[in-house]
Structures are given as structure tokens and as C-alpha cells.
PAVEXNU-425032 format. One record per residue (C-alpha): residue in one letter; chain; x, y, z. Coordinates in nm, 3 decimals, padded with zeros to 5 digits, always signed. Layout:
PAVEXNU-425032
aa:A	ch:A	c1:X	c2:Y	c3:Z
...
END
This chain:
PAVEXNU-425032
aa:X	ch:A	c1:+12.518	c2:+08.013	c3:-12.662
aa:X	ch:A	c1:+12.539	c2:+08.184	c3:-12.307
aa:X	ch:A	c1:+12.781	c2:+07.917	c3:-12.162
aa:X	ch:A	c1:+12.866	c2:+07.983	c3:-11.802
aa:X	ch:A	c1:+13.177	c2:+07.883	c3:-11.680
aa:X	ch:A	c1:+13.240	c2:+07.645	c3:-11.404
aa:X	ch:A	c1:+13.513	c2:+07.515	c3:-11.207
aa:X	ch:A	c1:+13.317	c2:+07.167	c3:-11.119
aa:X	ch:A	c1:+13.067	c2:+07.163	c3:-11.436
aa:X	ch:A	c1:+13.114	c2:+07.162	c3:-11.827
aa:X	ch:A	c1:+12.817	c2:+07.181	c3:-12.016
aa:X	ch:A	c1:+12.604	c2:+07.450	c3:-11.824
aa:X	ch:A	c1:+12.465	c2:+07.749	c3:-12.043
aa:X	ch:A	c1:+12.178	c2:+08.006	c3:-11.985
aa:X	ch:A	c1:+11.915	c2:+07.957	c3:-12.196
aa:X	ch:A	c1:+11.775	c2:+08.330	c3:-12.199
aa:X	ch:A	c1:+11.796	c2:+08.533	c3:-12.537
aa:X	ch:A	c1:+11.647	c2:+08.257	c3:-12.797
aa:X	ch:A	c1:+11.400	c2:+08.368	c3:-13.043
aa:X	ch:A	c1:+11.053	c2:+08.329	c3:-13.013
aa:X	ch:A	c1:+10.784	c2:+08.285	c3:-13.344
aa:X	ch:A	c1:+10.614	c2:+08.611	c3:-13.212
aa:X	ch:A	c1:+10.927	c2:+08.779	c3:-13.206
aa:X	ch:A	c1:+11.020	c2:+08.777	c3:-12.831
aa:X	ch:A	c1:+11.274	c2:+08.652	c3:-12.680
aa:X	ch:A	c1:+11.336	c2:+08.455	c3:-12.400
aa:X	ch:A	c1:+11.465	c2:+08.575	c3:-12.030
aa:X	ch:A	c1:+11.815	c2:+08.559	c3:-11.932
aa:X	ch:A	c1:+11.804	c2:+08.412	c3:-11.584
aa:X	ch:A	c1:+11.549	c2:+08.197	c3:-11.585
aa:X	ch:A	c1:+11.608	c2:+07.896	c3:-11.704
aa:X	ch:A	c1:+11.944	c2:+07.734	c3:-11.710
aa:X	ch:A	c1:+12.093	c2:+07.348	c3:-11.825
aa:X	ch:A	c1:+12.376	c2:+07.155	c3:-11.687
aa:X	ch:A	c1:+12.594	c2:+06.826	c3:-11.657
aa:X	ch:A	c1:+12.619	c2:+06.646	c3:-11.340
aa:X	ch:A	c1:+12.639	c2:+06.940	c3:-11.029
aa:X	ch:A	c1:+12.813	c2:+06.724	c3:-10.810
aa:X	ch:A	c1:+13.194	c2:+06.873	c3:-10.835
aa:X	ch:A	c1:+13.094	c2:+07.245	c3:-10.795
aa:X	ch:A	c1:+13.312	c2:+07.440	c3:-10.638
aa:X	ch:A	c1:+13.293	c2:+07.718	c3:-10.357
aa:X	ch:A	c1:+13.326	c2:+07.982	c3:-10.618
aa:X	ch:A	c1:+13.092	c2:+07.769	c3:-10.856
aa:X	ch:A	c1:+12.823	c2:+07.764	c3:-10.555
aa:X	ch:A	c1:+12.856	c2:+08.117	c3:-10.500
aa:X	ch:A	c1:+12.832	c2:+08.242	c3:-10.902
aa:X	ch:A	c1:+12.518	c2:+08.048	c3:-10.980
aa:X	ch:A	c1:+12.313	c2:+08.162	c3:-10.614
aa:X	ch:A	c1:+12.475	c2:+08.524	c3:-10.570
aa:X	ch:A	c1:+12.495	c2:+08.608	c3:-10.903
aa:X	ch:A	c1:+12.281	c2:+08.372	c3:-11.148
aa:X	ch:A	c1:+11.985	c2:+08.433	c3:-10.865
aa:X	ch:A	c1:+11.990	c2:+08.029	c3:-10.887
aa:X	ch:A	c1:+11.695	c2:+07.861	c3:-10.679
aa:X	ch:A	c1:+11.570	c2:+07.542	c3:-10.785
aa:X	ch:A	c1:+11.759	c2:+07.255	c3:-10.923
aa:X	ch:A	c1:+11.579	c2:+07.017	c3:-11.111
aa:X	ch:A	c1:+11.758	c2:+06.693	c3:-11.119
aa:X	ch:A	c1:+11.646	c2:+06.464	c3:-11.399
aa:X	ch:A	c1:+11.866	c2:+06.145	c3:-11.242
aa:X	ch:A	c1:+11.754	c2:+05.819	c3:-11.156
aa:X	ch:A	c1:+11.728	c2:+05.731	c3:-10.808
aa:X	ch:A	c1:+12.038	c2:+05.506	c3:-10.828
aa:X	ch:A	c1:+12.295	c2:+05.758	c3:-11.032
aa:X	ch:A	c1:+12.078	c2:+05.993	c3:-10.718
aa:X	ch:A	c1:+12.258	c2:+05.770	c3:-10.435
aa:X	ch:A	c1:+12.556	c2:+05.661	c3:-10.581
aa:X	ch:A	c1:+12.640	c2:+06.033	c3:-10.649
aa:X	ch:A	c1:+12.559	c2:+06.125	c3:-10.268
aa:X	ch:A	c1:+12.490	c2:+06.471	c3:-10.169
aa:X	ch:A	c1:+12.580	c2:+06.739	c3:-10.430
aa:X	ch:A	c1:+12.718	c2:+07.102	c3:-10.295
aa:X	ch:A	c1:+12.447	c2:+07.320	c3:-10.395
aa:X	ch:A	c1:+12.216	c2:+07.049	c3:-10.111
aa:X	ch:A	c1:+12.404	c2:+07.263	c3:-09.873
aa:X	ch:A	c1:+12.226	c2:+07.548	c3:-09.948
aa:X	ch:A	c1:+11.914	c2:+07.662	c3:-09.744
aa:X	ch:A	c1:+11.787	c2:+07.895	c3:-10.031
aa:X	ch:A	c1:+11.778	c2:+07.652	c3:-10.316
aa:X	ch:A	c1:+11.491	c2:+07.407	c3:-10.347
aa:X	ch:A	c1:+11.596	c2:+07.040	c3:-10.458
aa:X	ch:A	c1:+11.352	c2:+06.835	c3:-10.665
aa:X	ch:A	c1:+11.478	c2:+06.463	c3:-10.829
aa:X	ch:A	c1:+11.257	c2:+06.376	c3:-11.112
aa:X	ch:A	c1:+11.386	c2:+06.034	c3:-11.285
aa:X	ch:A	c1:+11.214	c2:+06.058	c3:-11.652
aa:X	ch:A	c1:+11.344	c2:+05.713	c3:-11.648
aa:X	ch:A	c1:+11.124	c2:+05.386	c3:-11.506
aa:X	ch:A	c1:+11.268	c2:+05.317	c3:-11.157
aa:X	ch:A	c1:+11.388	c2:+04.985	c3:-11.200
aa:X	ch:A	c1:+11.762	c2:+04.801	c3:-11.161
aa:X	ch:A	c1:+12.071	c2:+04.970	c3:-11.104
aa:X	ch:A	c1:+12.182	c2:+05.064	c3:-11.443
aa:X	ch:A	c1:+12.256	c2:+05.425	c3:-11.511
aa:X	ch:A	c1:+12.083	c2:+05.654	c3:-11.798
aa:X	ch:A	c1:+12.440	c2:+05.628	c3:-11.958
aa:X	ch:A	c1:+12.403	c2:+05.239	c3:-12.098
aa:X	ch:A	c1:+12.051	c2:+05.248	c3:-12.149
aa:X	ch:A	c1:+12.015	c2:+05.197	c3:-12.478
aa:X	ch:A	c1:+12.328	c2:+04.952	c3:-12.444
aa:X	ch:A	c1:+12.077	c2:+04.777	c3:-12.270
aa:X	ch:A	c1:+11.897	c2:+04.472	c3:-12.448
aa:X	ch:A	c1:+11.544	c2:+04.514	c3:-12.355
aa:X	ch:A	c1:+11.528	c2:+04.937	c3:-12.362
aa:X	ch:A	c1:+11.742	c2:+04.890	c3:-12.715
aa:X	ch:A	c1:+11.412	c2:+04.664	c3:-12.811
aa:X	ch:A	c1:+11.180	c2:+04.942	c3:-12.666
aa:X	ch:A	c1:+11.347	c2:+05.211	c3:-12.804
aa:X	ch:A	c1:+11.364	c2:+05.025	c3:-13.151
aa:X	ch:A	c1:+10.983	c2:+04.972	c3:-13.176
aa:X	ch:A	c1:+10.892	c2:+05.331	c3:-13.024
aa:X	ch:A	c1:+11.081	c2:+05.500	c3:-13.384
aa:X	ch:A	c1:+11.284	c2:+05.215	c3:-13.589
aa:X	ch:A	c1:+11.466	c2:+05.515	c3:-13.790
aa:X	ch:A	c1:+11.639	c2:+05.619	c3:-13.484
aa:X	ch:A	c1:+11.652	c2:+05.447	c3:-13.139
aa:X	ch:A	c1:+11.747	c2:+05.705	c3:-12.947
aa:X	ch:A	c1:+11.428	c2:+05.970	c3:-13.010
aa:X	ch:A	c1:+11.301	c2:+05.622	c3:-12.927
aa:X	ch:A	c1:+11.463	c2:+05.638	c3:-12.608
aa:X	ch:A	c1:+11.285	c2:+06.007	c3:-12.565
aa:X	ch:A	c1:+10.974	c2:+05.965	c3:-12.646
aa:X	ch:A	c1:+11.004	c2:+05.669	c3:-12.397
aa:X	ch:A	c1:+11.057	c2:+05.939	c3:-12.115
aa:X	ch:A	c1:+10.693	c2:+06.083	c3:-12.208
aa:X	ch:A	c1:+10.561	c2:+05.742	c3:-12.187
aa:X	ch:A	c1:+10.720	c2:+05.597	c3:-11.907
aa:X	ch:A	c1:+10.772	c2:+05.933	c3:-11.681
aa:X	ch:A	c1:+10.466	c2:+06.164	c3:-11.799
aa:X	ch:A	c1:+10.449	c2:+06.316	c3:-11.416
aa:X	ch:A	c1:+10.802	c2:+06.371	c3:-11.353
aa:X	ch:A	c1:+10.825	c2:+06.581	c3:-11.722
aa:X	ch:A	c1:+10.545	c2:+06.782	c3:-11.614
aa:X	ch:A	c1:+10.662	c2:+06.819	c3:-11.244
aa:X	ch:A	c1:+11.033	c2:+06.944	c3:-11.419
aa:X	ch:A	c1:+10.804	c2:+07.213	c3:-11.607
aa:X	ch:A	c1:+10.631	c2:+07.297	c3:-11.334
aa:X	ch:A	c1:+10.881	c2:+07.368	c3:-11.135
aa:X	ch:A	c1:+11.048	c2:+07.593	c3:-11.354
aa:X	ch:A	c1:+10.764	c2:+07.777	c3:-11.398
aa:X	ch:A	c1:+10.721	c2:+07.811	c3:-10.999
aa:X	ch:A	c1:+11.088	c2:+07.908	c3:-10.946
aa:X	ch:A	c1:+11.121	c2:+08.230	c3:-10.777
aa:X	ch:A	c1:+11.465	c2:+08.248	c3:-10.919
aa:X	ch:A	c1:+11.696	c2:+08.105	c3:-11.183
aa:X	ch:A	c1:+11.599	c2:+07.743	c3:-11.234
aa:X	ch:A	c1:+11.826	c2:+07.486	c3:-11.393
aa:X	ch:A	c1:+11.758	c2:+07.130	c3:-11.509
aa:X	ch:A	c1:+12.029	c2:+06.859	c3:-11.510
aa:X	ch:A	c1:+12.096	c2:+06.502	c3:-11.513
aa:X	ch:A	c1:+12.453	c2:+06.347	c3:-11.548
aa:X	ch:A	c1:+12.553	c2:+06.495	c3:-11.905
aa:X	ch:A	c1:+12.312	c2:+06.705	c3:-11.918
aa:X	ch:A	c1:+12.270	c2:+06.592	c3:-12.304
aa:X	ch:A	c1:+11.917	c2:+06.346	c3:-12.346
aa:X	ch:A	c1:+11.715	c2:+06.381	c3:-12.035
aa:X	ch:A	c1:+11.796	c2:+06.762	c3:-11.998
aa:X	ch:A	c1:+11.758	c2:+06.764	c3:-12.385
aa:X	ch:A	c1:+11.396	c2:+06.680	c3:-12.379
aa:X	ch:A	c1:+11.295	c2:+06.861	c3:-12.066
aa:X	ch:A	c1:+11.432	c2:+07.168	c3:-12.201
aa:X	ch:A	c1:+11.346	c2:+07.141	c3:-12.589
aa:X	ch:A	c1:+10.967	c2:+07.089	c3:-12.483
aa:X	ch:A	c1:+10.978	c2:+07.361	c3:-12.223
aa:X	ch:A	c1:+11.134	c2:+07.581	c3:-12.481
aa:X	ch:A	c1:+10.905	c2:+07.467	c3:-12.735
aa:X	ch:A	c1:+10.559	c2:+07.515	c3:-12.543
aa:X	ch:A	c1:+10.665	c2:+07.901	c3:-12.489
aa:X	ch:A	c1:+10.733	c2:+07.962	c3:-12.886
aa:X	ch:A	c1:+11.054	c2:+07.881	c3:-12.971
aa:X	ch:A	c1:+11.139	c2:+07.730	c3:-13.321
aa:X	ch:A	c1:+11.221	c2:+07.418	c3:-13.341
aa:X	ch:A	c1:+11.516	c2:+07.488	c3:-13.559
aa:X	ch:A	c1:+11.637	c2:+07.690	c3:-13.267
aa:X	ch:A	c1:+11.602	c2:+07.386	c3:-12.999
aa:X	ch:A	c1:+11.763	c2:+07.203	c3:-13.227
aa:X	ch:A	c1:+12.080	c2:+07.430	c3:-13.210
aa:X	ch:A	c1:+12.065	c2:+07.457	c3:-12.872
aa:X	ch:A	c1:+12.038	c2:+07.057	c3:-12.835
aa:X	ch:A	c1:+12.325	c2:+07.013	c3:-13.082
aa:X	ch:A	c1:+12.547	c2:+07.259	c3:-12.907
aa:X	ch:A	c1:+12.673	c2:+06.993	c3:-12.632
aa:X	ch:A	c1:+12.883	c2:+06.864	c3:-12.913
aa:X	ch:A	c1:+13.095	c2:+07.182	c3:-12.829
aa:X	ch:A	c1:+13.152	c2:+07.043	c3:-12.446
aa:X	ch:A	c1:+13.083	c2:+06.641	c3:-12.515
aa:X	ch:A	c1:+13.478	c2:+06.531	c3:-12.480
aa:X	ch:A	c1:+13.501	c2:+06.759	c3:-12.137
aa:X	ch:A	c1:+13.141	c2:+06.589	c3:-12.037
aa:X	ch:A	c1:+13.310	c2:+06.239	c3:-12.079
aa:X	ch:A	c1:+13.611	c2:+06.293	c3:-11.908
aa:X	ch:A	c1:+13.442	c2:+06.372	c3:-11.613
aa:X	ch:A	c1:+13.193	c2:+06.133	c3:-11.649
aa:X	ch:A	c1:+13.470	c2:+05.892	c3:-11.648
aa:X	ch:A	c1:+13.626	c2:+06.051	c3:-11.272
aa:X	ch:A	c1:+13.305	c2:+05.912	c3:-11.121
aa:X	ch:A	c1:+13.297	c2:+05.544	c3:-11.038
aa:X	ch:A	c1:+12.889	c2:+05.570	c3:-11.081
aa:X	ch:A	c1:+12.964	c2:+05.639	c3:-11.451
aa:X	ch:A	c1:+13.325	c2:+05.508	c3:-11.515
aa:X	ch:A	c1:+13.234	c2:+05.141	c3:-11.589
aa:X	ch:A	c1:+12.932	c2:+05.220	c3:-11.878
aa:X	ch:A	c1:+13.164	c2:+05.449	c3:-12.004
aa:X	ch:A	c1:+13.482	c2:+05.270	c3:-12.040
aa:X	ch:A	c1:+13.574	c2:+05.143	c3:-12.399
aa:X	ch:A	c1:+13.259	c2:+05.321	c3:-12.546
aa:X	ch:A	c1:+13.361	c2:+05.503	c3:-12.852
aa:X	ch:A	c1:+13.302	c2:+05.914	c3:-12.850
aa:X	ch:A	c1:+13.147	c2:+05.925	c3:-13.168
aa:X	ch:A	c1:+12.809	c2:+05.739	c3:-12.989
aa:X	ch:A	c1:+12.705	c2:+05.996	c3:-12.715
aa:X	ch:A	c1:+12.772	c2:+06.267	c3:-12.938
aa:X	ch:A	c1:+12.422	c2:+06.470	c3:-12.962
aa:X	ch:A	c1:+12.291	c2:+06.410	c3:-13.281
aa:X	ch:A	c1:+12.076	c2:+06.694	c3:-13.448
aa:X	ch:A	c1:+11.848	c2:+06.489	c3:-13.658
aa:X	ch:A	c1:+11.742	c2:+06.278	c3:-13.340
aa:X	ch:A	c1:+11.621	c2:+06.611	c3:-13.200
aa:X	ch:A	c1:+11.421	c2:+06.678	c3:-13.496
aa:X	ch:A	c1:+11.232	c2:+06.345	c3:-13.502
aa:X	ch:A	c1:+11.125	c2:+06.412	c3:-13.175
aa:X	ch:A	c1:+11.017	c2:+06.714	c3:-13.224
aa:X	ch:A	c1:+10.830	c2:+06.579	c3:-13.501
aa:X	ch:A	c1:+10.723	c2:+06.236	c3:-13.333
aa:X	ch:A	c1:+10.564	c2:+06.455	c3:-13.078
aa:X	ch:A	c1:+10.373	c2:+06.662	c3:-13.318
aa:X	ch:A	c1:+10.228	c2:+06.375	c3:-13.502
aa:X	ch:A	c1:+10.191	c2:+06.117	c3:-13.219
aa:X	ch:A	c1:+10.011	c2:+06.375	c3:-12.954
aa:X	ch:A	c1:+09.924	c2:+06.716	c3:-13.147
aa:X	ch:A	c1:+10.242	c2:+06.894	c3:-13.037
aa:X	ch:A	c1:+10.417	c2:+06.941	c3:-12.685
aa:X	ch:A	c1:+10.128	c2:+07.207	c3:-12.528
aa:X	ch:A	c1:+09.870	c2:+06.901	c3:-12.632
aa:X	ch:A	c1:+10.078	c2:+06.648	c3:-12.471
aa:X	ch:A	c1:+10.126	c2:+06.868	c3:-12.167
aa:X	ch:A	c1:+09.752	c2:+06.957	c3:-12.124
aa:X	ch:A	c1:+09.673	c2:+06.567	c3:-12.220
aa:X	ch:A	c1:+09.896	c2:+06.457	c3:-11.916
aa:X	ch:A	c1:+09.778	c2:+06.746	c3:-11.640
aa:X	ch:A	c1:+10.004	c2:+07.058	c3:-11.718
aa:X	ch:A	c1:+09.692	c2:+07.301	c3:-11.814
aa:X	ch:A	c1:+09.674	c2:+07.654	c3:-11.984
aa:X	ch:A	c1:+09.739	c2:+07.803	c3:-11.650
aa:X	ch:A	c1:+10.020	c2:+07.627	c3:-11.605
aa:X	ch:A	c1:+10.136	c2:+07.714	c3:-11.968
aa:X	ch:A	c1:+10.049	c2:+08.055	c3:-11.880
aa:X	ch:A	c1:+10.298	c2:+08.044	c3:-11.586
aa:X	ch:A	c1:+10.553	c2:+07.888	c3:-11.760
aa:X	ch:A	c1:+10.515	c2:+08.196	c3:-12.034
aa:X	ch:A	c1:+10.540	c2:+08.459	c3:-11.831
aa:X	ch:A	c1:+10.855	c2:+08.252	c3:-11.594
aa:X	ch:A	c1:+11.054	c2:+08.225	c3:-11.969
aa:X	ch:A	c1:+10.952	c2:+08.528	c3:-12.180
aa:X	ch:A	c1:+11.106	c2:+08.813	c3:-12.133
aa:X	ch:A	c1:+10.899	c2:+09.123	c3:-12.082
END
């Protein structure tokens, strides 16, 4: 994994150099992932927009974690374009953190894939957020630079958004998996700092480690789900407005040449 190393963030990694099935790779550069960008630091800012080429931050949050947060360092910057696209329905105050803590979503999540709840809880973000998945792809595929996608562990939400934009330009799902499962490596450092934040320090609290840890077989049964509930991630795209010329884009933004 091409981790990049933060001051202020724990769990960011480039995403370039991953195989695809017609033997290409993808670009280094383009696409990145991350926890929570609110504690970046001067020399943080400056690494990811000098020398990553960073311009457009995707942020997966809902609008509460959004406001409670407040104003991240990289808003500061003129060059980098800011776009907040909850996958999550826009409703209470609850963070993404609890959710499936959370009586009702544990019901939804339940009935969406009763042999795990939480690719449950994903395929709930294609249901109940089509738009802002597609919006998260298109914008990566429209950034002029480095684009990274992020929510506050940068674990489920950033999980799905990236495993289907990896997945509609070729890569193996055995390889999103990996890449999914490799936030185990950062998930204690994830929580700690989860835990400095009073929007996330109260969900958090008493919850045992062993429960946010990124499971790989939840990966693969969405993977799966999504293949045999909609005809794969390019159908679902196309099905909900993200077209071949938009696929197209997306291709030629995340494969390298």
C-alpha cells in the first residue's frame, strides 16, 4: 500500500499502482483515500497540494459530523475544490460512527443482507444516496489534479466509494478487497483520534476495537450483492445517471497510460 504520511491524518494512502484485469495499472496521483482531514498540519497542507498535485476533496460526511467538525485546513486553500457528499440519508444528528448501533438502521441494514449487517449498511448508501455516489465518481473523474475521498475514518463510506470506483475501471475484486482490509493496519491510530474529537468521542467511548475493525468478507458480499442485485457496479452506475462517457472519463482520470 502507498501510505502517505501525515502529521494530522492516519489512514491516507495513494491508490495508484493496483492491477487491472487487462493488465494495466492504475495512476499514482490520482486518486487518493483518507480519515477525517480536519487536524492537517502546515506541512500536511503543503505535501498533499505542492507535492501530491491534490485538488479536490471529496468529503463523504454527513452534514452534521460536516458542522460539528467546522472548517477543515485544506478549506483555506483557493486551489482545491470542496465538494460534501453525505452517502448517508440527511436526517437526526447521529454520526456515521453509531449507525448501525442505531435501532432502526440496525433493522434496515438487517433486512438489506441478514448474513452481514454491515454490507447491509453499504448497499444502503446506493439506495439511500444514489446521486451523491455518482457525484463522488464524478468528481474524481473531473479532477484536474489528485483527488481524494474521505469521511471520518475513512473505513465504510470511503470503502464503497472507492471499491466501486476502483472496480468500474478493472480492478479485481480480490484486489479492492486488500485495499479495503488494509485499514486494519491504521484502525487503533484511526480511533484514537476519533476519540480527540468531541463530534466522535461519545459514539466511540466504551465501544470495543474488535467492532470497527474492517472486515474482508463484508467487502466481498458487497461486491457480490452488487453484482447480483444490479448487474455489477458500471450497471448500477449507468442505471442511476453515471453513463459510458462518464465511465470513459473516469478510465482515462485512473488508468495509467
Amino acid at each position: 500500500m502507498a501510505w502517505i504520511d501525515l502529521d494530522g491524518a492516519v489512514n491516507v494512502r495513494d491508490l495508484g499502482g493496483l492491477p487491472t484485469d487487462d493488465d494495466r495499472r492504475t495512476a499514482p496521483g490520482a486518486l487518493l483515500r483518507s480519515d477525517n482531514l480536519q487536524d492537517l498540519s502546515p506541512a500536511d497542507v503543503a505535501k498533499l497540494v505542492d507535492s501530491v498535485g491534490l485538488t479536490t476533496v471529496v468529503d463523504l460526511r454527513s452534514s452534521a459530523e460536516a458542522e460539528s467538525e467546522g472548517p477543515g485546513p485544506l478549506d483555506a486553500v483557493p486551489s482545491v475544490t470542496h465538494l460534501h457528499l453525505s452517502v448517508l440519508p440527511e436526517v437526526g444528528r447521529r454520526t456515521d460512527v453509531v449507525a448501525d448501533a442505531l435501532l432502526l438502521r440496525r433493522a434496515q441494514d438487517h433486512d438489506r443482507y441478514p448474513d452481514d449487517a454491515m454490507c447491509g449498511h453499504y448497499l444502503g448508501y446506493l439506495e439511500d444516496r444514489p446521486e451523491s455516489v455518482t457525484g463522488a465518481l464524478r468528481a474524481v473523474a473531473e479532477a484536474p489534479g489528485a483527488a481524494i475521498v474521505h469521511c471520518a475514518a475513512g473505513k465504510d463510506r470511503t470503502g464503497v466509494v472507492v471499491a466501486l470506483a476502483l472496480t468500474a475501471v478493472g480492478v479485481p475484486a480480490d484486489t479492492v478487497v486488500a485495499d479495503y482490509a488494509a485499514t486494519d493496519e491504521k484502525i487503533e491510530a484511526i480511533l484514537r483520534r476519533l476519540m480527540r474529537s468531541r463530534t466522535y468521542e461519545g459514539d466511540l467511548k466504551g465501544s470495543a476495537i474488535d467492532r470497527h475493525r474492517p472486515r474482508p468478507e463484508t467487502m466481498k458480499a458487497f461486491l457480490a450483492q452488487v453484482q447480483a442485485r444490479y448487474g455489477g457496479v458500471t450497471q448500477w452506475l449507468a442505471d442511476h445517471g453515471f453513463g459510458e462517457q462518464d465511465l470513459r472519463r473516469l478510465r482515462a482520470k485512473l488508468l495509467a497510460s
